[in-house]
N, C-alpha and C positions, 0 to 999 in steps of 0.2 A: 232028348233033353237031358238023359240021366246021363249019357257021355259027352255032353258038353259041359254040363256044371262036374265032374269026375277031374273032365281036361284041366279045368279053372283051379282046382283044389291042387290040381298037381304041379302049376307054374308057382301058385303060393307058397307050397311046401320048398321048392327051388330060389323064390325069391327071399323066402324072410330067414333065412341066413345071411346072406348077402346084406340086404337091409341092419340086420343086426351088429353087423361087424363095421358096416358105415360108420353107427351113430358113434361107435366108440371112440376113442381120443379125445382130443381137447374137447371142454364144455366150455359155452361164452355166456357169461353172464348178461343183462341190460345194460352193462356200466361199460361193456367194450374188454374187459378184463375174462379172457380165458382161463381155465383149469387143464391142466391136463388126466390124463386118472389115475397118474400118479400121485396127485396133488400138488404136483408144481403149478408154480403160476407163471403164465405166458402174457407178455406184455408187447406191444410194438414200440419199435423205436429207430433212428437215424441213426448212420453213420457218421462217425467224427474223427478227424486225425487227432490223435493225442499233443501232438508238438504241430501247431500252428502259429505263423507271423503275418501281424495283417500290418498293414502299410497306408497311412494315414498321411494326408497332405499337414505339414509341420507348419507352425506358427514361423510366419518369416517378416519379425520385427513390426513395428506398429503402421505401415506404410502399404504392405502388402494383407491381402485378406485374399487372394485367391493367384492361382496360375492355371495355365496351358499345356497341357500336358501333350510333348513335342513327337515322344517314343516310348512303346511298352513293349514287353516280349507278348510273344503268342497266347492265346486263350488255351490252357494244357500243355504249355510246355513244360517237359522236364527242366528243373531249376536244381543246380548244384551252389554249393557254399561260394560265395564270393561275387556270383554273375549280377550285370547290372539288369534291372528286370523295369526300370520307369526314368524316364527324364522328363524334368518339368520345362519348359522355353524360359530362359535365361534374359531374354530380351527386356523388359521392364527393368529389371533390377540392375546388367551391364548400363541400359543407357540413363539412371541413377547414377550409377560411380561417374558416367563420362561429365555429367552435371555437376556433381561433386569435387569432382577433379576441377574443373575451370573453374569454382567457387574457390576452389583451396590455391590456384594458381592467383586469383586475383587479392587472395588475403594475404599469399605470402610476400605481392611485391607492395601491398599498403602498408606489412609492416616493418621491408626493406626500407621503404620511403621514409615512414616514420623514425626509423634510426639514424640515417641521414639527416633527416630535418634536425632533430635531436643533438645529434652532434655539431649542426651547424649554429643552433639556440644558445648553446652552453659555449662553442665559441665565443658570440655575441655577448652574451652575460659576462664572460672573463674576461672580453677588452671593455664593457661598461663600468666592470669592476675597476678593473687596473684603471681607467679613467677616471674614476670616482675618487679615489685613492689617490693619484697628481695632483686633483683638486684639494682632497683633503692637505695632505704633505702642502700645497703652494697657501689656499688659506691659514695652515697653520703657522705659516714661516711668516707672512703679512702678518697678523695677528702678533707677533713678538715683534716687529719692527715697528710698532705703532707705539709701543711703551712710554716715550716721551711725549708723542703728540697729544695735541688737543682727546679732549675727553667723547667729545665726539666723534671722531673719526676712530678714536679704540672700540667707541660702542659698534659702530659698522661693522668692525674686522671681528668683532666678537659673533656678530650677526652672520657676517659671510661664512664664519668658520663654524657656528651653529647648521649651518643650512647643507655646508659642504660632509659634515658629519653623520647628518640625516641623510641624503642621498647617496653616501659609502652604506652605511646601514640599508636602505631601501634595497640598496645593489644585490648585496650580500643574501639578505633576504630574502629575494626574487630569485636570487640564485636558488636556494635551498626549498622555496617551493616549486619552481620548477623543475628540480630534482624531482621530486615527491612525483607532481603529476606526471612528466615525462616515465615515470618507472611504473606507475600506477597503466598508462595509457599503454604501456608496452604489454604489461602483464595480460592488461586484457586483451591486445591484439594476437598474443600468443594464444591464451586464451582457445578466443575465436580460429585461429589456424589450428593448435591441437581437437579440438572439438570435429572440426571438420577430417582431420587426419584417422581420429578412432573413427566418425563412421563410415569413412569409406573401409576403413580395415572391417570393421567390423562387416558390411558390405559385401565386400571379399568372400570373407569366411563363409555366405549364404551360398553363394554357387554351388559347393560341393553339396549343399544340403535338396540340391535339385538334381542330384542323382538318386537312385535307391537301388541300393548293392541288397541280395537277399544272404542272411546271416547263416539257414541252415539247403539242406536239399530239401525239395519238394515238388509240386505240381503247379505252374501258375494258375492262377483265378485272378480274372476281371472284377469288380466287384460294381455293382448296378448305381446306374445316375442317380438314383433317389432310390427310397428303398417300397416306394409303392410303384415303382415303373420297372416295367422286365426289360426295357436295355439297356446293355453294360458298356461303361465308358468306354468311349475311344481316341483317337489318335484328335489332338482340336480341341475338346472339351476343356472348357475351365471347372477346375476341383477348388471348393473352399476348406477356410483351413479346419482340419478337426476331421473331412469330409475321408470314411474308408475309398482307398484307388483299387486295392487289389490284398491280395492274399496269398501265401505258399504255403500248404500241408503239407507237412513232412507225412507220408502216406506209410513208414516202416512200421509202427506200430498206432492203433487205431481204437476207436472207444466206442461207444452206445449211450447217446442219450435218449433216455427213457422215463419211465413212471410207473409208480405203482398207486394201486389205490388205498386209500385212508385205511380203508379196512383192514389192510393187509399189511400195516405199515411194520406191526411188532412182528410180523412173520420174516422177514428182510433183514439183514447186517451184514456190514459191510468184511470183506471177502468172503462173503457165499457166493459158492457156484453156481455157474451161469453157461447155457447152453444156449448159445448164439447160431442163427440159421438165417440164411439170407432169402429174401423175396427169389433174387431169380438163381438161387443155388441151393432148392426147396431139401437135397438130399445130401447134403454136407454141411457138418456139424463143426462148431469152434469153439471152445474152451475158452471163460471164461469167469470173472468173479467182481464180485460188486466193489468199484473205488470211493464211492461216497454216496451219501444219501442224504437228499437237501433236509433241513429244521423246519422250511415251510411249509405251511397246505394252500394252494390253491386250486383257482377252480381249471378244472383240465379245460387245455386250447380246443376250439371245434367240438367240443359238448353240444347238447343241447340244455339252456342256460335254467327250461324247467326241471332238470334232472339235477343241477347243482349237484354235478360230481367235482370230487375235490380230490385230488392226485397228492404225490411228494415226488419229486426230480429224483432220479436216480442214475448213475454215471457206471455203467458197466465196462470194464479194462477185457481188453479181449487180451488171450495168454498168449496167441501164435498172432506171425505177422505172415500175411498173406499178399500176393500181388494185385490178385480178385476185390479186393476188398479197397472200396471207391469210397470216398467222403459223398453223403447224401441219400446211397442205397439205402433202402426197407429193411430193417429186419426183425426178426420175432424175437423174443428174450424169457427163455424157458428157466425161472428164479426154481432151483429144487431148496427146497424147504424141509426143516427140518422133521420126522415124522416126530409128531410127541398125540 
């Protein structure tokens, strides 16, 4: 018995070295917030490209509220400046203009016709005129040949020549509102054809907007049908407008969105250094310093809600640009702090 409790004494003496040197390094608090024993504080946090474009289906005039999305690039493909990366199906809106167009085809021969007509009106008015006017001229000329005759028959020829006066006047008249409406009736059928003219242009001008050219390089990403469903649009799907399609991370230089906790918030400024380690490259280390620190407290995501921990956002700039270094990955964010 004395050499087996002797044996026991001797694995302990072997073990609690071992044991001791474990526990060292980081300490975790309740709150999920690590220490290390230097007194850095180690945070987790995601991956994020610094220069991101997301790509949003555009407001396409009051007519359309959604499209079909015809053609996308690959889910990860590499994306250089310029490449077309999304087409929306054109079909709705082409077979608009070709409606458009026969509308503008039938305005413009109603207000061909209207000009014709117009021109044939204003002939008629200048022979009723000039006929008015013969009349007047031959009533006026009876009218002085009457001058001797009976008193009666002068009142007649005063009368005819009254009458024939007013229907030169009526003429004239007629004339000059028929001006009016005619120019009036024109304007509006112009009107009506340019109306239809801008919106087929305007029409036009939407095609190009159902392409989407990517501005910088990057990675393609799909971006999900709803944002509570894990599958990500595809080829057929109608996108409304406003609705994210897709996304390119420019992956050259990369950031850390992270948190610190309340506690520790005056311990934090921004460009302190930051030792950046990634989940699956546990033994390489990356340089970096803090680019901003949010003004709010809220309660950390995934808490538990009786713990009401309450974090501030903080956005770590990583210094080197690495190939390794993915939008999404895990990483630890070792904040050194200043010793006071």
């Amino acid at each position: 018995m004395k050499r087996h409790g002797s044996s026991i004494e001797i694995i302990l003496c072997f073990l609690f070295p071992f044991l001791l040197f474990s526990c060292k390094g980081a300490h975790h608090s309740g709150d999920g917030t690590a220490t290390s024993d230097s007194g850095a504080l180690v945070e987790t946090g995601e991956l994020a490209a610094v220069t991101s474009k997301t790509f949003v289906m555009q407001r396409l005039g009051q007519r359309w509220y959604d499209a079909k999305i015809s053609w996308m690039a690959e889910h990860g493909q590499a994306i250089h400046a310029g490449d077309t990366i999304i087409k929306l199906d054109p079909v709705e809106i082409t077979r608009y203009i070709t409606d458009r167009e026969t509308q503008l085809e039938t305005q413009q021969a109603t207000l061909e016709k209207m000009i014709v007509s117009q021109s044939n009106a204003r002939s008629q008015n200048e022979s009723a005129i000039r006929s008015e006017e013969a009349s007047y001229a031959l009533s006026k000329l009876s009218m002085e040949s009457v001058r001797f005759e009976s008193e009666r028959q002068q009142r007649i020829r005063q009368l005819q020549f009254r009458q024939a006066t007013i229907n030169l006047q009526r003429a004239r008249r007629n004339r000059e509102l028929n001006a009016i409406i005619n120019e009036n009736d024109l304007k509006i059928q112009r009107i009506r054809v340019g109306l239809i003219e801008k919106d087929i242009q305007r029409t036009y001008e939407l095609l190009p907007q159902l392409t989407y050219i990517s501005p910088i390089d990057g990675i393609f990403q799909i971006e999900r049908k709803r944002r509570w469903q894990p599958e990500v649009l595809t080829i057929g799907d109608e996108v409304d407008n406003g609705q994210a399609i897709a996304r390119v991370p420019d992956l050259t230089w990369m950031k850390v969105n992270t948190s610190i906790h309340e506690n520790d918030f005056l311990k934090v400024r921004v460009g302190q250094a930051v030792t950046v380690r990634l989940d699956a490259l546990p033994g390489t280390d990356f340089p970096g310093e803090i680019a901003s620190i949010g003004r709010l407290c809220h309660t950390k995501d995934g808490s538990n809600t009786n713990k009401h921990i309450k974090v501030f956002d903080v956005e770590v700039r990583l210094l080197v640009s690495d190939e390794r270094l993915k939008p999404g990955m895990t990483v630890s964010c070792e904040f050194h702090t200043d010793k006071s």
